[in-house]
NUPAZA-715698 format. One record per residue (C-alpha): residue in three letters; residue number from 0; y, z, x. Coordinates in nm, 4 decimals. Example, Ala and Ser with C-alpha at 12.3 -4.5 7.8 and 13.67 -1.06 7.14 Angstrom:
<sites>
SITE  res    n        c2        c3        c1
SITE  ala    0   -0.4500    0.7800    1.2300
SITE  ser    1   -0.1060    0.7140    1.3670
</sites>
This chain:
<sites>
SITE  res    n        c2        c3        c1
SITE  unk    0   10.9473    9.7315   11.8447
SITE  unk    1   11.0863   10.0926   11.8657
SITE  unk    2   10.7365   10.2158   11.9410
SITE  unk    3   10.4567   10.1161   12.1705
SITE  unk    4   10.1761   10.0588   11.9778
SITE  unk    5    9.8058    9.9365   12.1063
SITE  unk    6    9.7287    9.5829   11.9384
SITE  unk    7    9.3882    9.4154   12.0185
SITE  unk    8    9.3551    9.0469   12.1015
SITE  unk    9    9.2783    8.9511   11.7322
SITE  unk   10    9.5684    9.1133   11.5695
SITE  unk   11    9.7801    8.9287   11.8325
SITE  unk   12    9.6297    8.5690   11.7586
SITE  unk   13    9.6262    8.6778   11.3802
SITE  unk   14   10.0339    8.7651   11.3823
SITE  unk   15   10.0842    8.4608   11.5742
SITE  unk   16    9.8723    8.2046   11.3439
SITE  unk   17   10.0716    8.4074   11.0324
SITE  unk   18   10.4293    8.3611   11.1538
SITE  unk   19   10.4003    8.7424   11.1613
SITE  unk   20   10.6718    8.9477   11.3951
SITE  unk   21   10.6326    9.2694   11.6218
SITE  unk   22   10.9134    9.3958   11.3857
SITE  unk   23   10.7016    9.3731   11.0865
SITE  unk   24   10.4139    9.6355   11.2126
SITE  unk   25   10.6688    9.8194   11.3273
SITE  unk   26   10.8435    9.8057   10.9651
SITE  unk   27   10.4181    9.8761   10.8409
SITE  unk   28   10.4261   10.2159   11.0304
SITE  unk   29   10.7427   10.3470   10.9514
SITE  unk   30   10.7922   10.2700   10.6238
SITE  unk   31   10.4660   10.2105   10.4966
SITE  unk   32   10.1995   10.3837   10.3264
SITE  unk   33    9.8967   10.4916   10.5261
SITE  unk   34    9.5808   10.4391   10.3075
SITE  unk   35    9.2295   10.5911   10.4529
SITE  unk   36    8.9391   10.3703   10.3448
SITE  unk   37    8.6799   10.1664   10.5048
SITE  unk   38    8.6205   10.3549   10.8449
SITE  unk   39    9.0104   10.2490   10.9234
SITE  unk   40    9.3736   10.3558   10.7842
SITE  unk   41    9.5779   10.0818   10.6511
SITE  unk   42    9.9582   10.0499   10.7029
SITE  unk   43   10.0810    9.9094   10.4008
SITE  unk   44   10.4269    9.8212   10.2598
SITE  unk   45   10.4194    9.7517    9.8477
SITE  unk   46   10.6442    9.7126    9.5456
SITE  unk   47   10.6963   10.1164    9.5538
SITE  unk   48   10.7772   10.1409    9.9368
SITE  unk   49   11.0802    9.8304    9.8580
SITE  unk   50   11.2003   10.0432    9.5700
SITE  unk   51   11.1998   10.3295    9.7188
SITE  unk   52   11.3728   10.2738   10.0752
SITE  unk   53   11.6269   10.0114    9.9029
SITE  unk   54   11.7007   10.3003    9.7247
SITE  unk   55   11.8028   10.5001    9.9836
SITE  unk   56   11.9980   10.1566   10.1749
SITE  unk   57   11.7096   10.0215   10.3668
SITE  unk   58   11.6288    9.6729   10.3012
SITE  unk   59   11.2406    9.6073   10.3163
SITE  unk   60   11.2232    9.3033   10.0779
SITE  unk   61   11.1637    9.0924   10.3832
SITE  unk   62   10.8205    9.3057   10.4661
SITE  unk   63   10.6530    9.3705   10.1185
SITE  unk   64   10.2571    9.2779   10.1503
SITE  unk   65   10.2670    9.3451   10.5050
SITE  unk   66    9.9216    9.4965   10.6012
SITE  unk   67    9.8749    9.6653   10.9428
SITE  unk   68    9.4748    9.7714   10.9682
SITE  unk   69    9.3860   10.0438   11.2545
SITE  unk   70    9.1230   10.1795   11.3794
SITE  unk   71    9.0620   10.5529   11.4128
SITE  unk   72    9.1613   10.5763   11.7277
SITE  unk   73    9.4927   10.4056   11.6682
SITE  unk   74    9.4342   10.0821   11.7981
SITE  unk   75    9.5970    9.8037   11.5294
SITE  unk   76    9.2737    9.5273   11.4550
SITE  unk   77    9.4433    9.3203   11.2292
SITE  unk   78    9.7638    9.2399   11.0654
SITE  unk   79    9.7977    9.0393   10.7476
SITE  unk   80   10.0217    9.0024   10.4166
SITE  unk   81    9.9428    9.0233   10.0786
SITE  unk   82   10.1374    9.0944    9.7913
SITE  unk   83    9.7973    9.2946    9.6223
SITE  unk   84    9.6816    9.6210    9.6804
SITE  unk   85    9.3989    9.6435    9.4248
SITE  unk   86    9.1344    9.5592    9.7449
SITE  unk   87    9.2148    9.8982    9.9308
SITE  unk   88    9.0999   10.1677    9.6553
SITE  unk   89    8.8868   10.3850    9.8483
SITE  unk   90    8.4579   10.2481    9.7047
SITE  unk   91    8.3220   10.4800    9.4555
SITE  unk   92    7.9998   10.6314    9.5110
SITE  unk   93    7.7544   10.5673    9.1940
SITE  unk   94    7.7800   10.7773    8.9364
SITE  unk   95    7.5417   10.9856    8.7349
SITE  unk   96    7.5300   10.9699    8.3857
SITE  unk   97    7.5266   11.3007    8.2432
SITE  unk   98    7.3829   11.3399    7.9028
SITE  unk   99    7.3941   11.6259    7.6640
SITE  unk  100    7.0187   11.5959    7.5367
SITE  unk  101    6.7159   11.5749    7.7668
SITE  unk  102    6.5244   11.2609    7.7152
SITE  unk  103    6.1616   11.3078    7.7624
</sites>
Protein backbone atom coordinates (compact mmCIF):
# COMPACT_ATOMS: atom_id res chain seq x y z
CA UNK A 1 0.00 0.00 0.00
CA UNK A 2 1.23 3.63 -0.58
CA UNK A 3 -0.16 4.58 2.81
CA UNK A 4 -0.04 3.16 6.28
CA UNK A 5 -3.29 2.68 7.35
CA UNK A 6 -4.53 1.12 10.94
CA UNK A 7 -6.57 -2.22 10.17
CA UNK A 8 -8.06 -4.16 13.19
CA UNK A 9 -7.83 -7.93 13.52
CA UNK A 10 -11.31 -8.48 11.87
CA UNK A 11 -10.79 -6.52 8.77
CA UNK A 12 -7.55 -8.56 8.40
CA UNK A 13 -9.27 -12.11 8.77
CA UNK A 14 -12.26 -10.58 6.71
CA UNK A 15 -9.76 -9.50 3.54
CA UNK A 16 -8.13 -12.72 3.92
CA UNK A 17 -11.40 -15.10 3.98
CA UNK A 18 -12.59 -12.61 0.79
CA UNK A 19 -9.52 -13.02 -1.43
CA UNK A 20 -9.38 -9.27 -0.72
CA UNK A 21 -5.76 -7.37 -1.30
CA UNK A 22 -3.96 -4.48 0.70
CA UNK A 23 -4.11 -2.79 -2.79
CA UNK A 24 -7.78 -2.77 -2.86
CA UNK A 25 -8.30 -0.47 0.49
CA UNK A 26 -5.75 1.35 -0.68
CA UNK A 27 -7.63 1.74 -4.22
CA UNK A 28 -11.10 2.36 -1.45
CA UNK A 29 -9.31 5.51 -0.02
CA UNK A 30 -7.98 7.07 -2.88
CA UNK A 31 -10.36 6.73 -5.27
CA UNK A 32 -13.36 6.12 -3.46
CA UNK A 33 -16.19 7.90 -2.12
CA UNK A 34 -16.31 8.57 1.60
CA UNK A 35 -19.97 8.15 2.81
CA UNK A 36 -20.78 9.30 6.65
CA UNK A 37 -23.52 7.09 8.10
CA UNK A 38 -23.91 4.74 10.89
CA UNK A 39 -21.40 6.16 13.57
CA UNK A 40 -18.53 5.22 10.77
CA UNK A 41 -17.43 6.64 7.16
CA UNK A 42 -17.47 4.19 4.43
CA UNK A 43 -14.82 4.01 1.64
CA UNK A 44 -16.61 3.05 -1.27
CA UNK A 45 -15.75 2.52 -4.97
CA UNK A 46 -19.15 2.33 -7.40
CA UNK A 47 -20.26 2.42 -11.01
CA UNK A 48 -19.62 6.44 -10.93
CA UNK A 49 -16.05 6.27 -9.31
CA UNK A 50 -15.09 3.44 -12.56
CA UNK A 51 -16.55 5.96 -14.97
CA UNK A 52 -15.17 8.62 -13.77
CA UNK A 53 -11.32 7.73 -13.14
CA UNK A 54 -11.37 5.47 -16.49
CA UNK A 55 -12.18 8.59 -17.79
CA UNK A 56 -9.36 10.31 -16.87
CA UNK A 57 -6.89 6.78 -17.72
CA UNK A 58 -7.15 5.05 -14.43
CA UNK A 59 -8.39 1.63 -14.56
CA UNK A 60 -10.61 0.76 -11.43
CA UNK A 61 -12.83 -1.97 -13.02
CA UNK A 62 -10.87 -4.46 -11.00
CA UNK A 63 -12.10 -2.63 -7.52
CA UNK A 64 -15.84 -1.65 -8.13
CA UNK A 65 -17.99 -2.82 -4.86
CA UNK A 66 -15.04 -2.57 -2.80
CA UNK A 67 -16.22 -1.37 0.71
CA UNK A 68 -13.64 -0.13 3.28
CA UNK A 69 -15.74 0.68 6.76
CA UNK A 70 -13.79 2.99 9.46
CA UNK A 71 -14.25 4.04 12.45
CA UNK A 72 -14.10 7.67 13.56
CA UNK A 73 -10.97 7.58 14.63
CA UNK A 74 -9.59 6.13 11.42
CA UNK A 75 -9.11 2.74 12.29
CA UNK A 76 -10.49 0.39 9.09
CA UNK A 77 -13.18 -2.43 10.94
CA UNK A 78 -14.13 -4.12 8.03
CA UNK A 79 -13.60 -4.56 4.40
CA UNK A 80 -16.08 -6.14 2.05
CA UNK A 81 -17.43 -5.99 -1.73
CA UNK A 82 -20.60 -5.42 -3.05
CA UNK A 83 -21.70 -4.27 -6.21
CA UNK A 84 -24.94 -2.26 -4.23
CA UNK A 85 -24.95 0.85 -2.59
CA UNK A 86 -28.66 1.23 -1.79
CA UNK A 87 -27.71 -0.13 2.11
CA UNK A 88 -25.52 3.05 2.93
CA UNK A 89 -28.24 5.99 2.55
CA UNK A 90 -27.81 7.80 5.64
CA UNK A 91 -31.59 6.39 8.09
CA UNK A 92 -34.24 8.92 7.99
CA UNK A 93 -35.61 10.18 11.08
CA UNK A 94 -39.65 9.80 11.13
CA UNK A 95 -41.43 12.21 9.65
CA UNK A 96 -44.32 14.39 10.63
CA UNK A 97 -47.20 14.65 8.67
CA UNK A 98 -48.15 18.10 8.24
CA UNK A 99 -51.71 18.82 7.45
CA UNK A 100 -53.37 21.95 6.29
CA UNK A 101 -56.63 21.61 8.53
CA UNK A 102 -56.59 20.97 12.28
CA UNK A 103 -58.35 17.81 13.16
CA UNK A 104 -60.09 18.03 16.41
Amino acid sequence: MSREYRISKHARRRMSARRLRNQSVDAAFRFGRRIHTRKAVFYVIGRKEVEKWNFRGIDLSGFEGIHAVCSADGRILTVYRNRSLRGLRPHRRGRRVHYAVKFR
